[in-house]
PyMOL CGO cylinders between C-alpha atoms (Angstrom):
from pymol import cmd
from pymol.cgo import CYLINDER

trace = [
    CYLINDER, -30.06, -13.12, -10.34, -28.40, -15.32, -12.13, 0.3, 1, 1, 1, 1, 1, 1,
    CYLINDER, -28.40, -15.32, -12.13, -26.52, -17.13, -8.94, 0.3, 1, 1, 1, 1, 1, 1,
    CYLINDER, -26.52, -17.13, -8.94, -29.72, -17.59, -7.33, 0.3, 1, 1, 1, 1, 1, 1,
    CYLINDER, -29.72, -17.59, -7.33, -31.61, -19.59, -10.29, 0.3, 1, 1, 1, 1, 1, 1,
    CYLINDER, -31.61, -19.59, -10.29, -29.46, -22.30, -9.84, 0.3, 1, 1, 1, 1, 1, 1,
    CYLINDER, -29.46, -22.30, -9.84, -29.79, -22.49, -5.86, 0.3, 1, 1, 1, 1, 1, 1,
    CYLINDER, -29.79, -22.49, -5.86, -33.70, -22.90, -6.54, 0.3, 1, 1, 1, 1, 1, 1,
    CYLINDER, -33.70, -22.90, -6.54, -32.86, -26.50, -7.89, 0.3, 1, 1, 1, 1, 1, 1,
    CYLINDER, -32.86, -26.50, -7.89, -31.32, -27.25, -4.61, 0.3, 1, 1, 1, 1, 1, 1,
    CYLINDER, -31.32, -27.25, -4.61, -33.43, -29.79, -2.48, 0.3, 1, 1, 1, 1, 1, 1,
    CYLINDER, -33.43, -29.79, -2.48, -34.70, -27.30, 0.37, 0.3, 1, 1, 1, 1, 1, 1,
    CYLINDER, -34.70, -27.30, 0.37, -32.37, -29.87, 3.35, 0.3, 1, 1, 1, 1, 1, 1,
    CYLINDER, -32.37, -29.87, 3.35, -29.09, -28.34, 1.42, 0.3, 1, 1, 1, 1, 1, 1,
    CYLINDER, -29.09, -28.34, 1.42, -30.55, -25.23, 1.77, 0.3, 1, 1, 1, 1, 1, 1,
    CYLINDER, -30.55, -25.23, 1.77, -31.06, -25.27, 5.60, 0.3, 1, 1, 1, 1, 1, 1,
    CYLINDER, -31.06, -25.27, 5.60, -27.80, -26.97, 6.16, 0.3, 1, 1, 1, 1, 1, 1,
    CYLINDER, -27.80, -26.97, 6.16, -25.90, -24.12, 7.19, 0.3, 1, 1, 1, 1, 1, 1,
    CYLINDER, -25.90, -24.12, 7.19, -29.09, -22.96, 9.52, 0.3, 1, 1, 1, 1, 1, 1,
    CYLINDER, -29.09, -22.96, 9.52, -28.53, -26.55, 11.40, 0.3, 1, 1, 1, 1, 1, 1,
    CYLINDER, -28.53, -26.55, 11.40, -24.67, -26.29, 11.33, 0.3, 1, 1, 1, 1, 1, 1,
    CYLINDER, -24.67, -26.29, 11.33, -25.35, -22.75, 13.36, 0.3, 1, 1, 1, 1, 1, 1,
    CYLINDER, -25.35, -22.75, 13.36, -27.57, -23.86, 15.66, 0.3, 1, 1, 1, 1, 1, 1,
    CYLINDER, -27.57, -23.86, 15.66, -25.26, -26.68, 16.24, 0.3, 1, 1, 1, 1, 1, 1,
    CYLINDER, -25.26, -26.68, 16.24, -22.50, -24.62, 17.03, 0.3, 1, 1, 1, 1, 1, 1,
    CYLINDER, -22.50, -24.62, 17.03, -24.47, -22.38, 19.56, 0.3, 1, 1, 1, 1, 1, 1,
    CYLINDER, -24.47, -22.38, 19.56, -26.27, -25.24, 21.34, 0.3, 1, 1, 1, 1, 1, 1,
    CYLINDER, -26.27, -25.24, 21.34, -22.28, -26.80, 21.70, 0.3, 1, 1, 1, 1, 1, 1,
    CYLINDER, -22.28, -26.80, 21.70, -20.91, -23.39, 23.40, 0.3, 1, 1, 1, 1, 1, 1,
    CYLINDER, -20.91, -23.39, 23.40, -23.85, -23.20, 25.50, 0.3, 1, 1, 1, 1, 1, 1,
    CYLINDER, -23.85, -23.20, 25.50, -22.89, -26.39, 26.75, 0.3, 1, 1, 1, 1, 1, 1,
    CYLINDER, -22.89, -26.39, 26.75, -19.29, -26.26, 26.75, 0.3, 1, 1, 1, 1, 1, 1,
    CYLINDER, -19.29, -26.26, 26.75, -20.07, -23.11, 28.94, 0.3, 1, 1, 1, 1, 1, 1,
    CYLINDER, -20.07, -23.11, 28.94, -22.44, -24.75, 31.50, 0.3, 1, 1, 1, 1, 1, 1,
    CYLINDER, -22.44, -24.75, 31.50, -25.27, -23.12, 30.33, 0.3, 1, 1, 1, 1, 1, 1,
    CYLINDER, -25.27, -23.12, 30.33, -28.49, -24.80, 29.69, 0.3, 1, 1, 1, 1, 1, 1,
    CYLINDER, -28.49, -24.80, 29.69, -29.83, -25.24, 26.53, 0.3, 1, 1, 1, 1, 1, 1,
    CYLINDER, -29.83, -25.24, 26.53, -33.69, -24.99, 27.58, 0.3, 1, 1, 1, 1, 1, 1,
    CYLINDER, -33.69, -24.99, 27.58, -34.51, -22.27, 30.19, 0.3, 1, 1, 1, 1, 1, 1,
    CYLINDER, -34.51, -22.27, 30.19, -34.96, -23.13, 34.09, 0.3, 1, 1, 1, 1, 1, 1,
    CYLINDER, -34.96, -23.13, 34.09, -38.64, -24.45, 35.13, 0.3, 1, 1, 1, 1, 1, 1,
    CYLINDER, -38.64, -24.45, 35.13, -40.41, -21.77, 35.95, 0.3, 1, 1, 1, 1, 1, 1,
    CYLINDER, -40.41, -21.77, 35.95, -41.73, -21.12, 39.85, 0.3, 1, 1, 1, 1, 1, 1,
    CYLINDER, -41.73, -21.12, 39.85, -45.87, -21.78, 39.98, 0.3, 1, 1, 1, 1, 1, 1,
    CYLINDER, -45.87, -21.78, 39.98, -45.45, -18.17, 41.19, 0.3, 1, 1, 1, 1, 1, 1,
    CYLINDER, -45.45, -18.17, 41.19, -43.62, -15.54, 39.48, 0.3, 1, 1, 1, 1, 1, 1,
    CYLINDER, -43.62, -15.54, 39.48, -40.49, -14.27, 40.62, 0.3, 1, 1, 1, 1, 1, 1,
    CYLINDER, -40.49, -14.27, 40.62, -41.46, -11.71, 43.68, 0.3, 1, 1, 1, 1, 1, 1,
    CYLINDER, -41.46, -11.71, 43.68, -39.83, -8.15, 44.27, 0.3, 1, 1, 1, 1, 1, 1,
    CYLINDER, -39.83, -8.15, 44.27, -37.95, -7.69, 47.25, 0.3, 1, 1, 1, 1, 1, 1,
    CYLINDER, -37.95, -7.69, 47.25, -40.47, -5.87, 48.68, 0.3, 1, 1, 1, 1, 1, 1,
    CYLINDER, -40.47, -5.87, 48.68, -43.46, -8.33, 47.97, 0.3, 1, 1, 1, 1, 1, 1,
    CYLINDER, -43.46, -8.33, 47.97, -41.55, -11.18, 49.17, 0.3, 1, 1, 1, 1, 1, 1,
    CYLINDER, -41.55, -11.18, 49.17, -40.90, -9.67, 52.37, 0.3, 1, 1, 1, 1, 1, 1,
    CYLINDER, -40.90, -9.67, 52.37, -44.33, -8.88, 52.53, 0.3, 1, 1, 1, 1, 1, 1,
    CYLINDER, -44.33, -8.88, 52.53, -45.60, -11.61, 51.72, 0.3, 1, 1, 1, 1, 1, 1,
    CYLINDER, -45.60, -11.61, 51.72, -43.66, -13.21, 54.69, 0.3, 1, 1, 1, 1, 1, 1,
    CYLINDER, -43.66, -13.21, 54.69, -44.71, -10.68, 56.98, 0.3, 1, 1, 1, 1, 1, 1,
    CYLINDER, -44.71, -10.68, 56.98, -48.19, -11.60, 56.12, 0.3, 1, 1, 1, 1, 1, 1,
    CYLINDER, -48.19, -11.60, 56.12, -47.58, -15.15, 56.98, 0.3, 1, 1, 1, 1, 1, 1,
    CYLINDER, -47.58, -15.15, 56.98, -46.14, -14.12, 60.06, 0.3, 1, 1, 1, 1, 1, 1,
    CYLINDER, -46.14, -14.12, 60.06, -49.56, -12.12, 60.73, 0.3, 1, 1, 1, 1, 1, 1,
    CYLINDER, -49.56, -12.12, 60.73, -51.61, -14.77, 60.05, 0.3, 1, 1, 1, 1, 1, 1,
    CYLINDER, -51.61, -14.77, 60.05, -49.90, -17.34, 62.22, 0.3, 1, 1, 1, 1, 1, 1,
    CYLINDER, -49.90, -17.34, 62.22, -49.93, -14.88, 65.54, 0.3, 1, 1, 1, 1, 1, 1,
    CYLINDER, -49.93, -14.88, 65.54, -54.12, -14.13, 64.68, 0.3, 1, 1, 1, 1, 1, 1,
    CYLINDER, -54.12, -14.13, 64.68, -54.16, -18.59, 64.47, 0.3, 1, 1, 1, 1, 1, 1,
    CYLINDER, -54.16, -18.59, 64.47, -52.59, -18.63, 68.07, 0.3, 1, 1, 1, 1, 1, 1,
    CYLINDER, -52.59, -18.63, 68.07, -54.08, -15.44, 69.28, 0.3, 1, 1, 1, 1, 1, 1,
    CYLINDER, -54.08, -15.44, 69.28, -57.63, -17.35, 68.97, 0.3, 1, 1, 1, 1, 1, 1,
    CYLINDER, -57.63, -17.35, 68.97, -56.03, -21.19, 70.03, 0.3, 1, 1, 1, 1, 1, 1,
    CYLINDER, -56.03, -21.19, 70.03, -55.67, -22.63, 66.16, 0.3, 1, 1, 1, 1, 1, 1,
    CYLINDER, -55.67, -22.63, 66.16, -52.38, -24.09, 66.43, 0.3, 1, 1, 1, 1, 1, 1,
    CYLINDER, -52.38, -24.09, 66.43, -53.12, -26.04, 63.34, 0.3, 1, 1, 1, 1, 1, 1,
    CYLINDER, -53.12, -26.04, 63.34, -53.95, -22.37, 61.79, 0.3, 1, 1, 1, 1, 1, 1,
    CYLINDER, -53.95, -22.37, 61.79, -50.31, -21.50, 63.40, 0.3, 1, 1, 1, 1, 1, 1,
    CYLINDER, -50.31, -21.50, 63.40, -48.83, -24.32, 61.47, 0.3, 1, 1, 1, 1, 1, 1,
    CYLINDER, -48.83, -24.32, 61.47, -50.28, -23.59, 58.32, 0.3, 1, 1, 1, 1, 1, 1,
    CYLINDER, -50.28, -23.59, 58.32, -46.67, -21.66, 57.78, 0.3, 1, 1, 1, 1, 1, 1,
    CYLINDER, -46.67, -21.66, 57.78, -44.88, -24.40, 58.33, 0.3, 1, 1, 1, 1, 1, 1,
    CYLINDER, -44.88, -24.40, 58.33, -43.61, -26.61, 55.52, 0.3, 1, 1, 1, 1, 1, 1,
    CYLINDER, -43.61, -26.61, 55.52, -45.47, -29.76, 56.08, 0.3, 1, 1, 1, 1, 1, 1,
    CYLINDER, -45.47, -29.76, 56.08, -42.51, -31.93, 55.21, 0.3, 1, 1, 1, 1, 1, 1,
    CYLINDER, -42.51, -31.93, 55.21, -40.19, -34.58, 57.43, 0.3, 1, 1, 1, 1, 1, 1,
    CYLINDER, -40.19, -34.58, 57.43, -37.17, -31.88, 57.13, 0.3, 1, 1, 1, 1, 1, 1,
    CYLINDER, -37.17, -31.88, 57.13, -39.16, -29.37, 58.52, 0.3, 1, 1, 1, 1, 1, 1,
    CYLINDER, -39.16, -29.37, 58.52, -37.18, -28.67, 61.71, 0.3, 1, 1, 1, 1, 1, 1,
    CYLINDER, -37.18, -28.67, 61.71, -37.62, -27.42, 65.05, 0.3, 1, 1, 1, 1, 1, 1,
    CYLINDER, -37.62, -27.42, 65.05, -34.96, -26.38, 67.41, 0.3, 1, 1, 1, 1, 1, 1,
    CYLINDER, -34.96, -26.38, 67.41, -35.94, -25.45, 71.09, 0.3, 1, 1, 1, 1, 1, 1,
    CYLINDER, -35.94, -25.45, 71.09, -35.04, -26.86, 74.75, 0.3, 1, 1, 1, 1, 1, 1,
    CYLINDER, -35.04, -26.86, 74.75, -35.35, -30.16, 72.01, 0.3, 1, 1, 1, 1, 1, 1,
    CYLINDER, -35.35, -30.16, 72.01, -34.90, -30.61, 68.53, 0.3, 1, 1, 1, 1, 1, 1,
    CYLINDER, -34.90, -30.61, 68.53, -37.72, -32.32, 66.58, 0.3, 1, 1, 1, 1, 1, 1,
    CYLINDER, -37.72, -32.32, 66.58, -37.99, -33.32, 62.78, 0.3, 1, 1, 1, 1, 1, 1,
    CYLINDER, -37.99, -33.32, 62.78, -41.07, -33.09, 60.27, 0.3, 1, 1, 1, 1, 1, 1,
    CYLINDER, -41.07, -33.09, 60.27, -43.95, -31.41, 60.33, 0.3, 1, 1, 1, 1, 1, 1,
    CYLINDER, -43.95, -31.41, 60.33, -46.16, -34.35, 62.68, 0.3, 1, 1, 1, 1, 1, 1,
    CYLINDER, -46.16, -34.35, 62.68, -44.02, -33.93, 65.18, 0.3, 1, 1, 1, 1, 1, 1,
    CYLINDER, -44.02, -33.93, 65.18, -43.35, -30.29, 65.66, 0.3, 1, 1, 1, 1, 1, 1,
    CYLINDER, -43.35, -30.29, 65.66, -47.17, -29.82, 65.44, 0.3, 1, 1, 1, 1, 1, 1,
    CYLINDER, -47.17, -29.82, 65.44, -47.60, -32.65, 68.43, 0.3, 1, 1, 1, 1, 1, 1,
    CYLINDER, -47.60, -32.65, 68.43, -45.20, -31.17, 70.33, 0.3, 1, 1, 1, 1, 1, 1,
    CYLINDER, -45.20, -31.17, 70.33, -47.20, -27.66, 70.03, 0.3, 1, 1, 1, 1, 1, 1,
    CYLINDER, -47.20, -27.66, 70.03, -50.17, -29.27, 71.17, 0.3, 1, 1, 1, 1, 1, 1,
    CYLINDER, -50.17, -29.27, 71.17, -48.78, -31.32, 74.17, 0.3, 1, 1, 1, 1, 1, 1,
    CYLINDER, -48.78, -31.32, 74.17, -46.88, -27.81, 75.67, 0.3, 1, 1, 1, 1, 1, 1,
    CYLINDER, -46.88, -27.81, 75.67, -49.97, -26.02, 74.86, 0.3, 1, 1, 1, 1, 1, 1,
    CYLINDER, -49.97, -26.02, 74.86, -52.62, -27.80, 75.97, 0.3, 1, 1, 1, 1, 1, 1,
    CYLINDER, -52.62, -27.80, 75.97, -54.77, -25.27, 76.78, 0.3, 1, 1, 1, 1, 1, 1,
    CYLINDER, -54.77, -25.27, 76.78, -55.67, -21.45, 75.54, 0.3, 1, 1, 1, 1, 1, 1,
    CYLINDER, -55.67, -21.45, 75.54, -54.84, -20.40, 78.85, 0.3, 1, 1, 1, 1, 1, 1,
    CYLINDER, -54.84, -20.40, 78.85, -51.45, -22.02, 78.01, 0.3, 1, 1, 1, 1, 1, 1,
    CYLINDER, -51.45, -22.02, 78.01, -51.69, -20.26, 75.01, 0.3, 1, 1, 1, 1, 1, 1,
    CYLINDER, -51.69, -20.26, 75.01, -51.94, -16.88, 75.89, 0.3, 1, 1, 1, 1, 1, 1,
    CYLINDER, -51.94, -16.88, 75.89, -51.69, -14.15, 73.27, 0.3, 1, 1, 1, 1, 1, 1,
    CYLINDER, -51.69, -14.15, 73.27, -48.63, -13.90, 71.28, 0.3, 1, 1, 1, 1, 1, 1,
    CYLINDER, -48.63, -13.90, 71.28, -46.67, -11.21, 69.90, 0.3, 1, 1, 1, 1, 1, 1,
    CYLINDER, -46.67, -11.21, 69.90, -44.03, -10.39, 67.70, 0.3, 1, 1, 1, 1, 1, 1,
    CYLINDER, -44.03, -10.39, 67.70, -41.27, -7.50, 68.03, 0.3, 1, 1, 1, 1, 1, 1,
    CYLINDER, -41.27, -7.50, 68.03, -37.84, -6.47, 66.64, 0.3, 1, 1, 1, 1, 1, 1,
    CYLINDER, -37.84, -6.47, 66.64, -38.82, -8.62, 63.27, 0.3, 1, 1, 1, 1, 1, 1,
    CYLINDER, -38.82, -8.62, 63.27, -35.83, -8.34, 61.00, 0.3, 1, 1, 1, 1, 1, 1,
    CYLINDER, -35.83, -8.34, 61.00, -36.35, -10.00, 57.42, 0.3, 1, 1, 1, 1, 1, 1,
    CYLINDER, -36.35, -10.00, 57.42, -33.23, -11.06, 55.50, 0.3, 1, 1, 1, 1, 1, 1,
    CYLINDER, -33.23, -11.06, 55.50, -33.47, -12.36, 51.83, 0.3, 1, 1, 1, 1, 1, 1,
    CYLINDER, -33.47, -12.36, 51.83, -31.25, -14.61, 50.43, 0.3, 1, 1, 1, 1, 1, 1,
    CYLINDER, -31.25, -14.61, 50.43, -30.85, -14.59, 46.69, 0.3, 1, 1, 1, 1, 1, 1,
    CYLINDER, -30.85, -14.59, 46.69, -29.79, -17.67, 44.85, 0.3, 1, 1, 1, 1, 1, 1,
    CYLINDER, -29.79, -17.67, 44.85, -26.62, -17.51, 42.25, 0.3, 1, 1, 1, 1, 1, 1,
    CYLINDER, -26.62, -17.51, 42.25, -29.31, -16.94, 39.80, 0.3, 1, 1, 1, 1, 1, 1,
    CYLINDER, -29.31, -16.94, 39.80, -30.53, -13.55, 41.58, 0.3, 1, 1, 1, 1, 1, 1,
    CYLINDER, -30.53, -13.55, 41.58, -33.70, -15.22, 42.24, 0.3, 1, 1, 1, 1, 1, 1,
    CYLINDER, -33.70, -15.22, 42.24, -35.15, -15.16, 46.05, 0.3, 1, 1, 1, 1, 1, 1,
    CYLINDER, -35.15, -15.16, 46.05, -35.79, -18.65, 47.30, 0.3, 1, 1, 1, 1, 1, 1,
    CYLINDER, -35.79, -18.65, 47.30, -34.92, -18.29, 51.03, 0.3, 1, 1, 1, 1, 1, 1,
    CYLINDER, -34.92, -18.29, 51.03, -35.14, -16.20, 53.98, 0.3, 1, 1, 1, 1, 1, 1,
    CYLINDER, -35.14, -16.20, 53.98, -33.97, -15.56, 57.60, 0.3, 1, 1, 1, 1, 1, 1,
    CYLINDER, -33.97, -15.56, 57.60, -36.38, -13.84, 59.87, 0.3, 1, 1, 1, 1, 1, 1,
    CYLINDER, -36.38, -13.84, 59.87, -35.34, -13.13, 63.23, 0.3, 1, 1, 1, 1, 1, 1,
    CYLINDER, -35.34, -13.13, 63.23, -37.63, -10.99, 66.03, 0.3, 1, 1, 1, 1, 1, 1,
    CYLINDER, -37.63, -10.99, 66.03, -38.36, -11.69, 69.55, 0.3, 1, 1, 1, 1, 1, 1,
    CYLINDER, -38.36, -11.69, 69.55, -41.61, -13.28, 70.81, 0.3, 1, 1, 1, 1, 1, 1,
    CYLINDER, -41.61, -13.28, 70.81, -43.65, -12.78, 73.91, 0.3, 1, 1, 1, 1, 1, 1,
    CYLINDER, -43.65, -12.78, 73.91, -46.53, -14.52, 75.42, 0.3, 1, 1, 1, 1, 1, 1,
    CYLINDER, -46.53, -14.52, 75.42, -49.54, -13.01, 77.74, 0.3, 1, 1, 1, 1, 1, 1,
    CYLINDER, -49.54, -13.01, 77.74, -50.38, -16.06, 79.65, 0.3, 1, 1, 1, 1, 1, 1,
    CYLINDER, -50.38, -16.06, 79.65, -52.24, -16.90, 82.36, 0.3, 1, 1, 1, 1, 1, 1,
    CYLINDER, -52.24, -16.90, 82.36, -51.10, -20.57, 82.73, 0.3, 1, 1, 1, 1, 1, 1,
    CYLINDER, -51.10, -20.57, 82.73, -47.98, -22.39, 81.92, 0.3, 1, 1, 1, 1, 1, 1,
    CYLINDER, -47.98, -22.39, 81.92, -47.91, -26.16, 80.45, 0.3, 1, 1, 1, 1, 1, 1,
    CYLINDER, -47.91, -26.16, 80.45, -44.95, -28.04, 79.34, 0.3, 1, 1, 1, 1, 1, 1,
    CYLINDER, -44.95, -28.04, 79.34, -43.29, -24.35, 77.44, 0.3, 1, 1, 1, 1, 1, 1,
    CYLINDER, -43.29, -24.35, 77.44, -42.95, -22.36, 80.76, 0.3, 1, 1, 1, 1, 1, 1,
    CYLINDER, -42.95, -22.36, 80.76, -41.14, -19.28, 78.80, 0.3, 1, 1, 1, 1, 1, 1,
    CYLINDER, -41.14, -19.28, 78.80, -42.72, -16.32, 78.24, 0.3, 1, 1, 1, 1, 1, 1,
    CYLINDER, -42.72, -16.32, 78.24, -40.38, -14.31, 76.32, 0.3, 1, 1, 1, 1, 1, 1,
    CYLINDER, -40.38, -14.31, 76.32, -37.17, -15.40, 74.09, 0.3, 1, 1, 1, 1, 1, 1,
    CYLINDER, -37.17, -15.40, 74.09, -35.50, -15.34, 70.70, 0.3, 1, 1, 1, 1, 1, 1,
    CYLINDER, -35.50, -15.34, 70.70, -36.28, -16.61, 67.20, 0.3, 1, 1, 1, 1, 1, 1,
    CYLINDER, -36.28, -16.61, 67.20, -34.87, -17.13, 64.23, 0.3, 1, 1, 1, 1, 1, 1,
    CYLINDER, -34.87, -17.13, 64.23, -36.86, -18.55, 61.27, 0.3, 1, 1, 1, 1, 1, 1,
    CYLINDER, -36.86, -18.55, 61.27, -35.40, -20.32, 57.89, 0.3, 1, 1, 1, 1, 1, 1,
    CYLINDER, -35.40, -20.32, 57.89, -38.43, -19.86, 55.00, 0.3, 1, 1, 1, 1, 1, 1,
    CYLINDER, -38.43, -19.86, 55.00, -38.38, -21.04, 51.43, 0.3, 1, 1, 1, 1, 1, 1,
    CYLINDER, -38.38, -21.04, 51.43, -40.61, -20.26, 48.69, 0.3, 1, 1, 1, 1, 1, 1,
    CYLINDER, -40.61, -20.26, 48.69, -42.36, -23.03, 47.42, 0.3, 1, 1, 1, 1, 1, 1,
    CYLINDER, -42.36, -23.03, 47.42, -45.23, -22.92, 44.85, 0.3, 1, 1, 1, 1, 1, 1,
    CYLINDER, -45.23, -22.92, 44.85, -47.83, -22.78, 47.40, 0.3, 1, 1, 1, 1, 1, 1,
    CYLINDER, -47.83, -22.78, 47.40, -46.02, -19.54, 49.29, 0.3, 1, 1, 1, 1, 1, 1,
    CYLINDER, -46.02, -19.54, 49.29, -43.33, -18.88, 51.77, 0.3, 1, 1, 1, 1, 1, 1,
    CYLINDER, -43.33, -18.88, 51.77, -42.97, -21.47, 54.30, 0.3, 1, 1, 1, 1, 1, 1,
    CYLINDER, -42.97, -21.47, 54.30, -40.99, -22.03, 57.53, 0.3, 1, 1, 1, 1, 1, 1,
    CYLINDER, -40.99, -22.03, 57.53, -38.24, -25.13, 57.09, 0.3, 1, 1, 1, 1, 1, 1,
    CYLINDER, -38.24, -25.13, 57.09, -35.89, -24.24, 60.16, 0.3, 1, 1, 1, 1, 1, 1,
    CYLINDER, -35.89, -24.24, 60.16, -37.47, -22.64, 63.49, 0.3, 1, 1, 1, 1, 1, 1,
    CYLINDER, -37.47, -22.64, 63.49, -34.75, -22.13, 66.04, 0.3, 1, 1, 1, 1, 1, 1,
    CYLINDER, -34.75, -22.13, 66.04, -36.70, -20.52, 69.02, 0.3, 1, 1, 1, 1, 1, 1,
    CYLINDER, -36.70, -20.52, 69.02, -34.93, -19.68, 72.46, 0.3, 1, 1, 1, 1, 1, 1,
]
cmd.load_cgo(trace, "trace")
């Protein structure tokens, strides 16, 4: 007891120093190590199983063939990322979301253009980031149309392949390459 009566006269910063000198020394190595010293932002949604992401992408697959199924190509679009990168690759490429959503409207002018639309052969692909988490997908499947008419799109059947991303509002489709 007797070493510890005279620490008590110690001003209380001389006390902590070797608290600060420690923390110091950790927050330094983190660095030097390329680690951060405050943990990533955190997703508006958490982190999704395997599972529950692919279903979750299934679902949005679901809910854009009912939107076509009943001539809502806006509805279709819904699972589209409404952004200018937002790319579609067909007999043409366009760019953002305005224009891909145009260009549904001018080849399917009609419902009877429309036809009903399903989806087969869907294959769902996850791609995990370096931090493990999920942010991106490839789905892939094969698409057919029961049609009675024809506009400007005068296939019936072909080929897909779909690049999502999870964004805070849900999965969404940045890259549709469609053949």
């Amino acid at each position: 007891m007797r070493i510890l009566k005279p620490l008590r006269r110690l001003p209380a910063v001389i006390l902590l120093l070797p608290l600060a000198l420690s923390v110091a020394l950790i927050a330094s190595a983190r660095l030097s190590a390329g680690q951060p010293l405050t943990p990533p932002p955190q997703h508006a949604q958490p982190e999704p199983s395997p599972r529950s992401a692919e279903a979750a992408i299934r679902s949005v697959l679901n809910t854009q063939v009912a939107a076509w199924n009943r001539g809502d190509i806006d509805g279709f679009m819904q699972g589209y990322a409404n952004s200018p990168q937002t790319t579609f690759l067909g007999s043409t490429i366009a760019h953002g979301y305005a224009p891909i959503l145009a260009r549904y409207h001018a080849a399917y002018a009609t419902r009877a253009q429309m036809g009903t639309l399903h989806f087969t052969d869907l294959s769902v692909r996850l791609l995990p980031c370096s931090s493990g988490d999920v942010e991106y997908a490839i789905v892939t499947g094969h698409f057919h149309l029961d049609r009675s008419q024809h506009g400007t799109a005068a296939r019936n059947d072909g080929i897909f392949s779909l690049l999502w991303h999870r964004e805070p509002t849900g999965w969404k489709i940045l890259l549709d390459h469609t053949s």
